[in-house]
C-alpha positions as CSV (number, residue, x, y, z in Angstrom):
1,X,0.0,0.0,0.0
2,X,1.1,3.2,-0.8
3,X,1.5,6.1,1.6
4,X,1.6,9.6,1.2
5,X,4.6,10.2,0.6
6,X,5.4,7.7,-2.0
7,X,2.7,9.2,-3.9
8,X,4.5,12.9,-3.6
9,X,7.4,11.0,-4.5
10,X,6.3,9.4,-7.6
11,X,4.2,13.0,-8.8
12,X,7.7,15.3,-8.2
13,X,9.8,12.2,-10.2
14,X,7.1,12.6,-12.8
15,X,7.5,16.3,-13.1
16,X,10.9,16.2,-13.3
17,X,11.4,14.1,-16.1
18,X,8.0,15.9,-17.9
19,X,9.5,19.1,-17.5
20,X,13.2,17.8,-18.5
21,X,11.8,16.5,-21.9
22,X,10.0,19.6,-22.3
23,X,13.3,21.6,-22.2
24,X,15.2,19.2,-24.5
25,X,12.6,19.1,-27.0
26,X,11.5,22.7,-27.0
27,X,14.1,24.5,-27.3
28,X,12.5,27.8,-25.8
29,X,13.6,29.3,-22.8
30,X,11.5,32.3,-22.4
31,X,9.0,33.1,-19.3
32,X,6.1,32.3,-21.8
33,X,7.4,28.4,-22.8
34,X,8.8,27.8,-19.1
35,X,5.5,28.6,-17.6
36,X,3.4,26.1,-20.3
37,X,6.3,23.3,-19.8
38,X,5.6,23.4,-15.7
39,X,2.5,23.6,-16.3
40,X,1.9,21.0,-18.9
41,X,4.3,18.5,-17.0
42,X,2.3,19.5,-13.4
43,X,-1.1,18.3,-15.2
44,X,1.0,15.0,-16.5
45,X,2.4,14.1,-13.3
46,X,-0.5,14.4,-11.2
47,X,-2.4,12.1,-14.2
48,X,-0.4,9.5,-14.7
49,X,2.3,9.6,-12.0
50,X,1.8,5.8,-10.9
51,X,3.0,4.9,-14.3
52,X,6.4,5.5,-13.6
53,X,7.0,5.3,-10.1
54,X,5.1,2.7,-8.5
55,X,6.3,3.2,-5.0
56,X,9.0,5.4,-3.4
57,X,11.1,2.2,-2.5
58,X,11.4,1.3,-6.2
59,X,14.9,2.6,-6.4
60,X,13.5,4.7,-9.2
61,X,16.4,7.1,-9.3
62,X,19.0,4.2,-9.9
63,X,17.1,2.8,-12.5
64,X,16.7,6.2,-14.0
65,X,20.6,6.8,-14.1
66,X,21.3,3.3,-15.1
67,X,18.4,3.6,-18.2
68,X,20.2,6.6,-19.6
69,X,23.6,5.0,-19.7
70,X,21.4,2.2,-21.3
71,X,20.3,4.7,-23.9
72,X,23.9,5.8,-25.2
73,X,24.8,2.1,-25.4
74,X,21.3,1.2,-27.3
75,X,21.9,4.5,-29.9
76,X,25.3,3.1,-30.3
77,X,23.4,-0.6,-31.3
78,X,21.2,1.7,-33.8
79,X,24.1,3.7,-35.4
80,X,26.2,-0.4,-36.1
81,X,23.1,-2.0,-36.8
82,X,22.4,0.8,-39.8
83,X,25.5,0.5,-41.5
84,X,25.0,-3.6,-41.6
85,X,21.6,-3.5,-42.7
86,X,23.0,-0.9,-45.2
87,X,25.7,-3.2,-46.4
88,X,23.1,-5.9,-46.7
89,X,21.5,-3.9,-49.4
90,X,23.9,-2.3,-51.1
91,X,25.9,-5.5,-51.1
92,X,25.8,-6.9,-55.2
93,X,24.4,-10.3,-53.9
94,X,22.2,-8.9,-51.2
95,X,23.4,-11.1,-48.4
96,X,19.9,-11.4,-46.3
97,X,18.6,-14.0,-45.0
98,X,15.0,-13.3,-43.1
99,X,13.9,-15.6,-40.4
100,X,11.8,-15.5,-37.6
101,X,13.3,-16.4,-33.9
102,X,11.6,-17.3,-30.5
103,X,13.8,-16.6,-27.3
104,X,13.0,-16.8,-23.8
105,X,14.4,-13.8,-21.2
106,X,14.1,-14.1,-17.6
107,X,12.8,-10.4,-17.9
108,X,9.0,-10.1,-16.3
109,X,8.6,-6.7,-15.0
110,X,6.2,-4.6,-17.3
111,X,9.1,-2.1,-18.0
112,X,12.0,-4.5,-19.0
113,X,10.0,-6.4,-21.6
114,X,8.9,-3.4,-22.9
115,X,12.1,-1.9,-23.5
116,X,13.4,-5.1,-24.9
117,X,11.0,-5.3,-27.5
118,X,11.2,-1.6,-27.8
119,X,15.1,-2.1,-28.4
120,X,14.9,-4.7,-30.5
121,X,12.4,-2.9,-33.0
122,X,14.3,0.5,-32.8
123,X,17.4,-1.3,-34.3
124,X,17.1,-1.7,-37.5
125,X,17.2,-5.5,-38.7
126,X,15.2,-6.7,-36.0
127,X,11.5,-6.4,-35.2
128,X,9.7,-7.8,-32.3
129,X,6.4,-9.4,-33.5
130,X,5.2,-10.8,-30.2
131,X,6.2,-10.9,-26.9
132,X,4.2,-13.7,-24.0
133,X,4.8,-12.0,-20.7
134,X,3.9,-14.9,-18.8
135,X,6.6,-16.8,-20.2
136,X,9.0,-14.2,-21.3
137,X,9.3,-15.4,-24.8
138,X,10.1,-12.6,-27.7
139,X,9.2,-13.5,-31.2
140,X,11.5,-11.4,-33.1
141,X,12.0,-11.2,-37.0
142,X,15.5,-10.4,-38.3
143,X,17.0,-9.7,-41.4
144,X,19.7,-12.5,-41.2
145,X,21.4,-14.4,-39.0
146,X,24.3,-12.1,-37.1
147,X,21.1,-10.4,-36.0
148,X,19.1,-13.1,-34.9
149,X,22.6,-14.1,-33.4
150,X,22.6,-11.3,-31.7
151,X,19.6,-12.0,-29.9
152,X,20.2,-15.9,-29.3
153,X,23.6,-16.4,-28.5
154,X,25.1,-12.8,-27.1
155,X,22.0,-11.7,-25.3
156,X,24.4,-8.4,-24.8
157,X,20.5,-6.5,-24.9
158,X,18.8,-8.8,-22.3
159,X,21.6,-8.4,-20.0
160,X,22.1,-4.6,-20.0
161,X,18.1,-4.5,-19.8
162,X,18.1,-7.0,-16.7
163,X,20.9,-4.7,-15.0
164,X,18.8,-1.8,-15.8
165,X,15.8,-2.5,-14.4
166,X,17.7,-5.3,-11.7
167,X,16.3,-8.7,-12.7
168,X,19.3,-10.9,-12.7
């Protein structure tokens, strides 16, 4: 059960990150856009501030920190994974191979699995059809097998998810 607090918690964690993607994607820092981005990101966090913090022992701030480092590595993933998709086509004999895989992740939490499959789609050569979250199994197109690779052998992504949201 949550107490008050928690709940003060979760709505000024909310705000915060409302009102920091405001500023990054505005790019207006006069009184005018500062007063709409507080008060746009007040109205979201008191709406929907369960969504992200569920409680104020949820080590929300860690996992915060830990998802941004996440981020860089992830964009990194995105910035490989266009050049071998574009070498794919490009290449004279067109060296794809298309399959679809099924993989199991010990992930369960609502947030890891979707920013698994999130991860996986945002790179291009993958897509994540369907994902079971009672069993943890992705169903994942890829473009050919280093990709599907990728996700079966390395499970690099699972792992830096699992330490994100800490599910080892």
């Amino acid at each position: 059960m949550k107490g008050k607090g928690g709940k003060g918690f979760g709505i000024l964690v909310t705000f915060c990150a409302m009102f920091l993607f405001w500023l990054l994607l505005s790019g207006f820092f006069d009184a005018f856009h500062l007063t709409a981005g507080v008060i746009c990101s007040a109205i979201v966090a008191l709406i929907s501030h369960d969504l992200l913090v569920k409680e104020k022992g949820d080590k929300m701030l860690l996992k915060s920190f830990k998802f941004v480092i996440y981020l860089g590595w992830e964009l990194w993933q995105i910035v490989l994974a266009n050049f071998d998709v574009a070498y794919r086509v490009l290449h004279p004999k067109m060296p794809i191979d298309p399959r679809i895989i099924e993989f199991d992740t010990s992930l369960r939490s609502d947030f890891a699995l979707v920013t698994l499959a999130n991860s996986i789609t945002l790179t291009p050569g993958t897509i994540t059809i369907l994902v079971d979250p009672e069993k943890g199994t992705f169903w994942v197109h890829a473009i050919a097998k280093k990709p599907a690779d990728g996700l079966l052998v390395d499970k690099t992504m699972q792992r830096k998810v699992a330490n994100v949201y800490m599910e080892w």
